[in-house]
GUPALUM-209722 format. One record per residue: residue in one letter; y, x, z negated of N, C-alpha, C in turn; residue number from 1. Coordinates in Angstrom, 2 decimals, always signed. Layout:
% GUPALUM-209722
A; Y; X; Z; Y; X; Z; Y; X; Z; NUM
...
***
This chain:
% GUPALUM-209722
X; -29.08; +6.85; +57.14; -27.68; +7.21; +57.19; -26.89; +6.37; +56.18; 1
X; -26.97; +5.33; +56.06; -26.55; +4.49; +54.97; -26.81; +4.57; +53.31; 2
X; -27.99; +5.34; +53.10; -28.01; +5.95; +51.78; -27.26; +7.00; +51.92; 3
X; -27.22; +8.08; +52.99; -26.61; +9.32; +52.81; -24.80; +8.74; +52.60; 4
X; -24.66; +8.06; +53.43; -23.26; +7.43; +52.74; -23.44; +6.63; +51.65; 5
X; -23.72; +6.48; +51.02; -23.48; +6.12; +49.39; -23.29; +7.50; +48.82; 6
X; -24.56; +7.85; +49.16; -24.16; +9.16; +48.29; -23.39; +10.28; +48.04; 7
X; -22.44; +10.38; +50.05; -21.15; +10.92; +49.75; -20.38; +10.24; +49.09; 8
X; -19.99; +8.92; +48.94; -19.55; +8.11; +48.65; -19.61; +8.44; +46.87; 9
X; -20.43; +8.47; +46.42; -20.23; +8.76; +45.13; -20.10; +10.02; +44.92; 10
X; -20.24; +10.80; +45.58; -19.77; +12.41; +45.53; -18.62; +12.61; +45.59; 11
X; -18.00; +12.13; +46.37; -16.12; +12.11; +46.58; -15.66; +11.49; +45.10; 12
X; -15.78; +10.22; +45.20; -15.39; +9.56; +43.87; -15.77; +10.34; +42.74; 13
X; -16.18; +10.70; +42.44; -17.02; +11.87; +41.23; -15.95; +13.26; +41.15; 14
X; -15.99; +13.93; +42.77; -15.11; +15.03; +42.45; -13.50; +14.71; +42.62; 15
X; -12.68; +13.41; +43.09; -11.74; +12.65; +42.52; -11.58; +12.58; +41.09; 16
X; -12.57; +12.46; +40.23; -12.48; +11.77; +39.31; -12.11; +13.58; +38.26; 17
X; -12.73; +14.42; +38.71; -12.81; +15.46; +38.00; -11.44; +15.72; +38.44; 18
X; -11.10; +15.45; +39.92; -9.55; +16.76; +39.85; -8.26; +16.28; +39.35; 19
X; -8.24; +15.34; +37.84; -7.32; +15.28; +37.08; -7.53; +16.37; +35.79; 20
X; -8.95; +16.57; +35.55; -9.29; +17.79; +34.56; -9.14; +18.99; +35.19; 21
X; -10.04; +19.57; +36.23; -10.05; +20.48; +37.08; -9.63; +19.94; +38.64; 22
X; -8.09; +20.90; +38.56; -7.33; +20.44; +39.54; -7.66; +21.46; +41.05; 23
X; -8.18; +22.10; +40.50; -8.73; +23.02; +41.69; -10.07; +22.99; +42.29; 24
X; -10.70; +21.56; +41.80; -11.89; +21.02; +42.19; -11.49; +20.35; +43.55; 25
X; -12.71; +20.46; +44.21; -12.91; +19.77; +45.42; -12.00; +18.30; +45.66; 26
X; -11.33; +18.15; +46.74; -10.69; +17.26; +46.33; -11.12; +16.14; +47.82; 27
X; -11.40; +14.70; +47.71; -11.81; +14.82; +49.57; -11.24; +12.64; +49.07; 28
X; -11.65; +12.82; +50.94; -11.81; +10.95; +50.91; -13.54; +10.78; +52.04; 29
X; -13.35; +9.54; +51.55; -14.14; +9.11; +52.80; -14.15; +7.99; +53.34; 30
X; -14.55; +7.29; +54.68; -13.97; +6.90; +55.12; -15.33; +5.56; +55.46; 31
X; -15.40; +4.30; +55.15; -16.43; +3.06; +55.51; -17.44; +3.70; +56.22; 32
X; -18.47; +3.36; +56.04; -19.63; +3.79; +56.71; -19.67; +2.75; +57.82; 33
X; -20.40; +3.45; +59.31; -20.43; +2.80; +60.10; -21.63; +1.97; +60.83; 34
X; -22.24; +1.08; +60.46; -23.12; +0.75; +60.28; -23.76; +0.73; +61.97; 35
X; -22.61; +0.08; +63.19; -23.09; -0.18; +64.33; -23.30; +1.17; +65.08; 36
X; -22.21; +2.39; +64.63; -22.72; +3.59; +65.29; -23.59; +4.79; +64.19; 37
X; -23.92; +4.32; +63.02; -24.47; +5.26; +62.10; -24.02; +6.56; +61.86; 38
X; -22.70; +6.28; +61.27; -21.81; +7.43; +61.04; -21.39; +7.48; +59.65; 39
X; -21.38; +8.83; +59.09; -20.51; +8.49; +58.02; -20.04; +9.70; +57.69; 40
X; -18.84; +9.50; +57.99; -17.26; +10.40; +57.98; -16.30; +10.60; +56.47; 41
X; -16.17; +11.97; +55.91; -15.79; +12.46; +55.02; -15.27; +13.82; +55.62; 42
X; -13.81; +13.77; +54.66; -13.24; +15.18; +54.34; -12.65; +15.41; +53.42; 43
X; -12.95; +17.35; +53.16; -11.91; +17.22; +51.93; -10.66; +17.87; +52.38; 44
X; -9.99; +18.13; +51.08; -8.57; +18.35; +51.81; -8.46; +19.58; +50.34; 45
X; -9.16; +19.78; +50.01; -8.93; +20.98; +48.99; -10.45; +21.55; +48.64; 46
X; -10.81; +22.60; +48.67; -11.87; +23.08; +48.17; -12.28; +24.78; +47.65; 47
X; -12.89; +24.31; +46.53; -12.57; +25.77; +45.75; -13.23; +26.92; +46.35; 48
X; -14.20; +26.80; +47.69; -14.59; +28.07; +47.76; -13.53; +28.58; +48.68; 49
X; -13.38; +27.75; +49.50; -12.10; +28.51; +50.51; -10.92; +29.24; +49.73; 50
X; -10.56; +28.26; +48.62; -9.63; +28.91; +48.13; -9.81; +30.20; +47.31; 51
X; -11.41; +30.65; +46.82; -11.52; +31.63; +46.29; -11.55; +32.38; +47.35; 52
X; -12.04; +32.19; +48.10; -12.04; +33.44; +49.32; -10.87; +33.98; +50.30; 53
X; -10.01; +32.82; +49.98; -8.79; +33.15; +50.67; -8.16; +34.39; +49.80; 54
X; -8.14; +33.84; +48.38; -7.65; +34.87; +47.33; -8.03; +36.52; +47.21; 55
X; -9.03; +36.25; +47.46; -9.82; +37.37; +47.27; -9.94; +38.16; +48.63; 56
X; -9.98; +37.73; +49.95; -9.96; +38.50; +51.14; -11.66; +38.47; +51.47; 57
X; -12.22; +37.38; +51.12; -13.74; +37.49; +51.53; -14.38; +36.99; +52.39; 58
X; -12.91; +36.44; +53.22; -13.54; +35.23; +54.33; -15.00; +35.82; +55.38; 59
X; -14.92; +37.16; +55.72; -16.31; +37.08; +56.35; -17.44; +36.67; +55.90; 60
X; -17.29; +36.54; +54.60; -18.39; +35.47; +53.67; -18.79; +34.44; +53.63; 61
X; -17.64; +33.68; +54.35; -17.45; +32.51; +54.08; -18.83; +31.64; +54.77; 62
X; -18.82; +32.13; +55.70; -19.92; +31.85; +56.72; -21.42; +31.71; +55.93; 63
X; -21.86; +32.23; +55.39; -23.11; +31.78; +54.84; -23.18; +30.53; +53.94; 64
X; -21.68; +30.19; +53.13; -21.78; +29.22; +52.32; -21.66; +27.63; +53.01; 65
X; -20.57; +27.80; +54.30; -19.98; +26.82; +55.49; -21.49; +26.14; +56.38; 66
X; -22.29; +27.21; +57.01; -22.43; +26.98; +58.07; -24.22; +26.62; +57.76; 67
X; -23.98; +26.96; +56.52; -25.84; +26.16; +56.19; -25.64; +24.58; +56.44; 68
X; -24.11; +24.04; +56.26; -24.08; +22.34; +56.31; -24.73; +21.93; +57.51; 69
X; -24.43; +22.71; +58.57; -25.67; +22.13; +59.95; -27.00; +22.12; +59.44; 70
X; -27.72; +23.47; +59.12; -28.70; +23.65; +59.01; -29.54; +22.50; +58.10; 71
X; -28.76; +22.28; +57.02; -29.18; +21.79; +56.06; -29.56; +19.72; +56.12; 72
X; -28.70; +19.04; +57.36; -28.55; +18.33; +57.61; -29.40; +17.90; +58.84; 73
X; -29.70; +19.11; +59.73; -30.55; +18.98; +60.58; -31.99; +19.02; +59.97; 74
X; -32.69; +19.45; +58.52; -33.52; +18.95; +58.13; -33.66; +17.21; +57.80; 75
X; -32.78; +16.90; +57.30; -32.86; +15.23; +57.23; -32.27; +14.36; +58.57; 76
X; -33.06; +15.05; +59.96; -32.35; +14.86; +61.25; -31.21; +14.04; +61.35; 77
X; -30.26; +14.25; +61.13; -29.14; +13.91; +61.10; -27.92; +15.65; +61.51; 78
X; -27.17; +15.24; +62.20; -26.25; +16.19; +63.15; -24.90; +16.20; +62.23; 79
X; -24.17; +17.46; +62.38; -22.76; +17.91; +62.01; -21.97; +17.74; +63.08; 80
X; -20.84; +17.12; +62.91; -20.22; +17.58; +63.68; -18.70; +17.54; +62.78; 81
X; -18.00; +19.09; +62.42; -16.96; +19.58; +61.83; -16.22; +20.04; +62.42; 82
X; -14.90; +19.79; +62.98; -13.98; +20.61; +63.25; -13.25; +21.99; +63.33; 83
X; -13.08; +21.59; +61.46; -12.53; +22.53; +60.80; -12.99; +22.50; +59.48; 84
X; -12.48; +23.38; +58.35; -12.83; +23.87; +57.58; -11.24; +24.11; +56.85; 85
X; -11.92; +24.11; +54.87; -10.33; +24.45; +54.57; -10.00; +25.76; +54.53; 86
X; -11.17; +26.47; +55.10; -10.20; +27.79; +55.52; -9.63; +27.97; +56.20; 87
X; -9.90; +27.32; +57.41; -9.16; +27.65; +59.00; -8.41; +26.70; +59.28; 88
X; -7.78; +25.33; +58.67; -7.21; +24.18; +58.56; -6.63; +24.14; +57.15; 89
X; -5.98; +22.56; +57.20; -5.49; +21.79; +56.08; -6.96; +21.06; +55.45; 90
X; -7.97; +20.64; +55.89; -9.05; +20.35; +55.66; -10.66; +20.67; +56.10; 91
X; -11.56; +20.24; +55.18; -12.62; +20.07; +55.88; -12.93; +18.87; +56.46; 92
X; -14.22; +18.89; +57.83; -14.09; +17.26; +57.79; -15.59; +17.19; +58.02; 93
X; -16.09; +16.09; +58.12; -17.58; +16.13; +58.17; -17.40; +14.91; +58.74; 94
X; -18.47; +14.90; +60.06; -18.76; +13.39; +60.46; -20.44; +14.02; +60.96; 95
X; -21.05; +12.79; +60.26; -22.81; +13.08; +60.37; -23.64; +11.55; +60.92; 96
X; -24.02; +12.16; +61.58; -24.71; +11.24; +62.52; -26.14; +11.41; +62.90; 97
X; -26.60; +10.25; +62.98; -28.68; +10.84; +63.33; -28.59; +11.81; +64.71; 98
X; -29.64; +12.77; +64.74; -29.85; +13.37; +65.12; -29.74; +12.82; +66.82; 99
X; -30.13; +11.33; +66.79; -30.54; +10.92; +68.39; -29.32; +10.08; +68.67; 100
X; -28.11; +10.52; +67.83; -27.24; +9.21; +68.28; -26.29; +10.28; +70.00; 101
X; -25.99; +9.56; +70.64; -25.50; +9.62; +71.86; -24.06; +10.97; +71.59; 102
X; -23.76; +10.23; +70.08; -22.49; +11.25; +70.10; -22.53; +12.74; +70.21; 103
X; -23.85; +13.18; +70.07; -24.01; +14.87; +69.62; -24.62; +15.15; +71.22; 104
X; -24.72; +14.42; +72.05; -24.63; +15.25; +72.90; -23.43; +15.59; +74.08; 105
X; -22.61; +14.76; +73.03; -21.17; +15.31; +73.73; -20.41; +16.37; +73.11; 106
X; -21.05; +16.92; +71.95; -20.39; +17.89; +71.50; -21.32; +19.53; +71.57; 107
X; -20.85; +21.02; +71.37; -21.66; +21.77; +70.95; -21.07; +22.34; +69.94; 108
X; -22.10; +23.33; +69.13; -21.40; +24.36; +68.19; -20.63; +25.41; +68.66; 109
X; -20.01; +26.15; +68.26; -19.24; +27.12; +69.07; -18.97; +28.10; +67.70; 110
X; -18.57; +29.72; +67.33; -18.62; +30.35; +66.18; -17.20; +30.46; +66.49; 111
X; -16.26; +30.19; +65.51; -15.19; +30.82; +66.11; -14.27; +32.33; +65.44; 112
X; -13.24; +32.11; +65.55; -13.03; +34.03; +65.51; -13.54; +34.27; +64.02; 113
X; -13.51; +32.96; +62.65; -13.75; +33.66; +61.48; -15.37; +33.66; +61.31; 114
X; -15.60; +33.09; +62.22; -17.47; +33.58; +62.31; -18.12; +31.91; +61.63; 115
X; -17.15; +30.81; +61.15; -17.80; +29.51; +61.30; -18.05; +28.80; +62.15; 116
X; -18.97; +27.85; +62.15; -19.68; +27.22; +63.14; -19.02; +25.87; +63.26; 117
X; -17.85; +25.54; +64.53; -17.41; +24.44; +64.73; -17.95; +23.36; +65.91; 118
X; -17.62; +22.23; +65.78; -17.78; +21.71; +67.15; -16.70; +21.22; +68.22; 119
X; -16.98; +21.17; +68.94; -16.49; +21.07; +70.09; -16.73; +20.40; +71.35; 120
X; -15.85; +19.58; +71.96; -16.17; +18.57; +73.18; -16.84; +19.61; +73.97; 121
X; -18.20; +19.44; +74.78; -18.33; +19.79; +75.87; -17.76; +20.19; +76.82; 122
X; -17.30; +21.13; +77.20; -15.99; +21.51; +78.90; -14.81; +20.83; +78.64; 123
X; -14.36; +21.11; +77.43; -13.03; +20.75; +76.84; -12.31; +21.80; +75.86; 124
X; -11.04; +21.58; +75.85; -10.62; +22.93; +75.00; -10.14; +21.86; +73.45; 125
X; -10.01; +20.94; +73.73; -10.03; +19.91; +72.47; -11.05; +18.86; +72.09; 126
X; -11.46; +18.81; +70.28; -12.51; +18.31; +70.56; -11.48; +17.06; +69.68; 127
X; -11.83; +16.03; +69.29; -11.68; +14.72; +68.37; -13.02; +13.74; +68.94; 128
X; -13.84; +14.11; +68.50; -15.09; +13.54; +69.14; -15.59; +12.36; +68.47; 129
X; -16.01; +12.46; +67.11; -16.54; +11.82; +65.82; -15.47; +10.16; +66.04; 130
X; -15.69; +8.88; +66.32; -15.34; +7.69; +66.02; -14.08; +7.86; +65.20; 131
***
């Protein structure tokens, strides 16, 4: 988990660094890695596919490009847990955690009306789960 935060870590800083050239590039922060609960928390707050799809009216699309981030993360066992998205929000957010940490089993996935895959507190109608 601590390499994978570096390497958001230089991913943010990188697409920061671009959105003074390309201002419609991904735009995000992130936030200290957490070493005692093995977390590491990033969002962006601008991102170009949402915004192409907003433009364009393609959001039922959106879903194949969004919702591989579980999939894709649960190969390097490590868990999603996202809120929102900059389609359905002001941001995306990402907080990723090993697969066995305590926090993911307080949350589940849930699809919601635009067909992405969010999470959500367990038997709660609000989640803020992620540290």
């Amino acid at each position: 988990m601590d390499l994978l935060g570096q390497v958001f870590k230089k991913s943010i800083k990188k697409f920061n660094a671009h959105a003074k050239t390309y201002p419609a590039d991904f735009h995000g922060t992130i936030l200290p890695y957490d070493k005692k609960l093995g977390v590491v928390k990033y969002s962006f707050d601008r991102c170009p596919i949402a915004d192409f799809v907003k433009k364009n009216g393609l959001g039922k699309w959106l879903p194949l490009m969004c919702n591989c981030d579980h999939t894709a993360l649960r190969k390097i066992h490590a868990g999603l847990i996202r809120e929102g998205t900059c389609y359905t929000g002001e941001h995306c957010d990402f907080c990723i955690v090993p697969e066995d940490n305590p926090i993911m089993d307080q949350v589940e996935l849930v699809r919601n009306e635009d067909g992405l895959l969010v999470s959500r507190r367990k038997n709660e109608l609000r989640s803020n789960t992620c540290p």
